[in-house]
N, C-alpha and C positions, 0 to 999 in steps of 0.2 A: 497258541493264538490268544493274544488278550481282545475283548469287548467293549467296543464304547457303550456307554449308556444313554448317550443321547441319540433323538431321533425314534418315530414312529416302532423302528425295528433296532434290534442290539447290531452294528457293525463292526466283521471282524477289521483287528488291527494290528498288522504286523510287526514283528519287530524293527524292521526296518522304518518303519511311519513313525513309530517313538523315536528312534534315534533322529529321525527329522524332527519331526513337533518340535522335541525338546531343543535340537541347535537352534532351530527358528526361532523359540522363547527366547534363548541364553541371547542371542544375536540382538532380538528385539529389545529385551531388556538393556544390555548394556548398551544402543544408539539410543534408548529413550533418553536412558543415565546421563550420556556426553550431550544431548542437549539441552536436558533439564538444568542441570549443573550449573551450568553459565549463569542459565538464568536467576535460578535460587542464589548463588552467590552474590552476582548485583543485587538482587532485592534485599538479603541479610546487611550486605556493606551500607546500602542506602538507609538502612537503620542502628548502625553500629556507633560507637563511639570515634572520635577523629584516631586518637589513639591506637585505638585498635584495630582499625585499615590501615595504618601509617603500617605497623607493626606488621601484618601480615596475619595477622591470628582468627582472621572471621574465614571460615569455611562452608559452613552450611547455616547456623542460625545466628542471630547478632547479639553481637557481646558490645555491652555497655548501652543497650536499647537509647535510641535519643531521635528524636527529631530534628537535629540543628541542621542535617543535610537539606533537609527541606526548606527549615527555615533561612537556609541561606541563598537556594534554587532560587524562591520566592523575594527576596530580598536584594539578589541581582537585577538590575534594572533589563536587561536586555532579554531575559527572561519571559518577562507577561509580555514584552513588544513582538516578540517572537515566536510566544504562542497563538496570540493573538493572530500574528501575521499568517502562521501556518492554517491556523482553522479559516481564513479569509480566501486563501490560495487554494486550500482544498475544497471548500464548497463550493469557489464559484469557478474552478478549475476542473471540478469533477461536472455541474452540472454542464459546461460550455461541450465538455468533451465528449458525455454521452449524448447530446443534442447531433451535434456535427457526426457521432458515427452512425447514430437511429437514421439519421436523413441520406446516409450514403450506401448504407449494405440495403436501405429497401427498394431503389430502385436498380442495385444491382441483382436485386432476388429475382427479381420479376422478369419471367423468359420470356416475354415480348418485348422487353428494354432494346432498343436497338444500340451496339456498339458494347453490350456488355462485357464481354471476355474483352476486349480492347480497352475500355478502363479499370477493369481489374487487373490486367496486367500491369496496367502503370500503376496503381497502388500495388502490386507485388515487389514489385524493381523498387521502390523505394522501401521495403525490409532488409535490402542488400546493398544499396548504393547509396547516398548521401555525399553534400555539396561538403560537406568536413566543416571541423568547428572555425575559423578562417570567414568562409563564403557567409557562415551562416551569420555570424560574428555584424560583416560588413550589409547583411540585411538588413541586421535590427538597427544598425546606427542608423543607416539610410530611410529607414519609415518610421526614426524617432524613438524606438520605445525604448531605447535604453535609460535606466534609473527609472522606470514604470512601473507598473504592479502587471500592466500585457505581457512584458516580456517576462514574465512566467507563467503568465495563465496561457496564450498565445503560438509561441511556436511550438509547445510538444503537445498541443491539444487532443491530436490527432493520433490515434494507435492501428494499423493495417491491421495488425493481428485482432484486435475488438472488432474492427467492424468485420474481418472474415466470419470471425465466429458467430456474432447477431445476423448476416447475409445468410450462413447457415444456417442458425437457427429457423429463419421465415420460412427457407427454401425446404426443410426436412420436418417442420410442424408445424406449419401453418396449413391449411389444405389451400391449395387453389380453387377449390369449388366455390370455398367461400367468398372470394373477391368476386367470379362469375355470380353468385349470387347475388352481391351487394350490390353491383354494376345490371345487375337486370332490375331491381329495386333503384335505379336513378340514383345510388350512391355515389357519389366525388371519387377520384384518388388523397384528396386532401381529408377527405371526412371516414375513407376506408381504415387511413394511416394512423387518426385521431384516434377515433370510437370505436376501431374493432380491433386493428391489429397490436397498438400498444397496449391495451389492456390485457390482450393474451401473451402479452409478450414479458411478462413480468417475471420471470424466473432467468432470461439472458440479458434484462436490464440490470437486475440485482446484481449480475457476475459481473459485468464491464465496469458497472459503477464502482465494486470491490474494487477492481483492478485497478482505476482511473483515482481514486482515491486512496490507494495507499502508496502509488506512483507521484500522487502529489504531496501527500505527507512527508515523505521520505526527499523530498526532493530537495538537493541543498548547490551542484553546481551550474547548472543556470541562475541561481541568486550570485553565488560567488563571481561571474563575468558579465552579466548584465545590471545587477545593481550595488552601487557606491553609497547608498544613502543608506544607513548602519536601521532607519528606523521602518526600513522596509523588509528587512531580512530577514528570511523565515526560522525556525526553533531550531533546526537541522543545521544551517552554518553555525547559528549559535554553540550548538552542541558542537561541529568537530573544532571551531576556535578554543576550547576548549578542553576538547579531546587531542585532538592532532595537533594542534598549534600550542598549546597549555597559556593560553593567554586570557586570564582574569583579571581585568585592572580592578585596584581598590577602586576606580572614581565609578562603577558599574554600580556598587552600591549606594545607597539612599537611604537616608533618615537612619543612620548607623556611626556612635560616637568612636573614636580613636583605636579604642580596645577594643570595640567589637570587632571593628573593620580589619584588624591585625588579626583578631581569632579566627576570622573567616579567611583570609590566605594562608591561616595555618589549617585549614580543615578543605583544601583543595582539592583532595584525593575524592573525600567526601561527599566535595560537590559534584564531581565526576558523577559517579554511582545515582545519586540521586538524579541528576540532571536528566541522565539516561532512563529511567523509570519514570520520570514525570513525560520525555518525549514519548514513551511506549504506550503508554496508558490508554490515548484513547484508539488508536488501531484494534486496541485487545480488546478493548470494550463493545468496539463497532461489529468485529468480526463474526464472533460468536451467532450474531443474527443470521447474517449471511454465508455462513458454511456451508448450509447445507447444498446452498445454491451452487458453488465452487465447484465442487467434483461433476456437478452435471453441467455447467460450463467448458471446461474440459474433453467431455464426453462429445457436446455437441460441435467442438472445433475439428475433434476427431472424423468424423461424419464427411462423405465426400459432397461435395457442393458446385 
């Protein structure tokens, strides 16, 4: 019998737990490896020489270190329009979204809501059924918003799965005593919903908003069928016009003489890699804040409600 060392007391460990431990590790390790990988590779090529991506020769660190990928990200016009346009869609598509689901799971919380399981049913039914891209199509033309900045903030504002989880949330940790309190105290339902219960509510606000924001980050085909005008378009068709379609026009560039503008359709691969690390950046950035919030969002969807 071998001994752990950790822990108040030595536990024994049989052989059979090593031979787990260790496949768990080996297992672990190499899914970290196959994820990691991708990544490190796009980050190395986004600094490599054009050369040397052409070629195939960057694997894990970047050979011929250069910034031109950057400099040519940045030097494409549809670039800053489209970063631009993504952080537009995202704030004010995130903020529309968590508003609309904070006002709908709280009066589904509340077991004196009369009709409650009957409109949570009809928000259920729409996780499984949908009028198809067609009907939905023939809406936006008919209330205008097509070529708009709504028709992306607008129709996918709304998440059943967010608001189940924040209806949860209220229903399995908020007490109800406290609203009976508030309400013996001449408190509102409007002043409840303000002053007491979103302030305690700030741990499944943080997860929706995760969610609702990197749903609109990411978000590139509802631009592709609702908007025509190139200077509304968010970073994300940018990117796959580029990724999937491989279409760079020289005329995208600005204030760029003959040969530069030749060396940059020769460093295309280039701008691939980069492009892709400039869209990632700030999801990564944001994230890290809100982690920890994640897994207990989860938790709290899990919970029966």
């Amino acid at each position: 019998m071998a001994y752990s060392s950790t822990g108040p007391k030595a536990m024994k460990v049989s052989a059979d737990d090593r031979i787990f431990y260790s496949t768990v590790t080996v297992f672990l390790v190499l899914f970290t490896a196959s994820v990691l990988w991708p990544i490190i590779y796009i980050i190395s090529a986004s600094f490599s020489s054009a050369t040397a991506v052409n070629a195939g020769r960057v694997i894990l660190w970047p050979i011929g270190f250069t910034l031109d990928g950057y400099e040519a990200v940045f030097a494409y016009r549809k670039v800053p329009i489209g970063f631009r346009n993504s952080i537009f869609y995202t704030v004010a598509g995130t903020v529309f979204s968590v508003c609309l689901t904070l006002m709908a799971a709280y009066p589904l919380s509340r077991k004196n809501f009369q009709g409650r399981k009957f409109y949570t049913t009809l928000y259920v039914i729409t996780m499984f059924f949908s009028g198809g891209l067609i009907p939905s199509y023939l809406l936006i033309v008919q209330l205008g918003l097509v070529n708009t900045i709504w028709a992306i903030i607008i129709p996918g504002s709304f998440s059943t799965y967010n608001m189940i989880i924040t209806r949860t949330f209220f229903m399995s940790t908020i007490p109800g005593d406290l609203l009976d309190a508030s309400q013996i105290d001449g408190c509102s339902d409007a002043r409840y919903f303000f002053v007491i219960l979103l302030p305690l509510s700030k741990a499944v606000i943080a997860v929706i908003t995760l969610f609702y924001a990197v749903g609109n980050w990411n978000s590139w085909f509802p631009a592709m069928i609702y908007l025509r005008n190139p200077d509304l378009h968010p970073l994300q068709l940018v990117l796959r016009e580029v990724l999937v379609l491989s279409q760079i026009s020289m005329l995208g560039f600005e204030d760029l003489d003959v040969e530069t503008l030749e060396s940059m359709m020769n460093r295309a691969e280039l701008l691939k890699f980069s492009l892709i690390v400039v869209s990632t950046i700030p999801i990564i950035v944001v994230y890290p804040f809100i982690q920890k919030y994640f897994v207990k969002g989860v938790m709290i969807g899990s919970l029966k409600g």
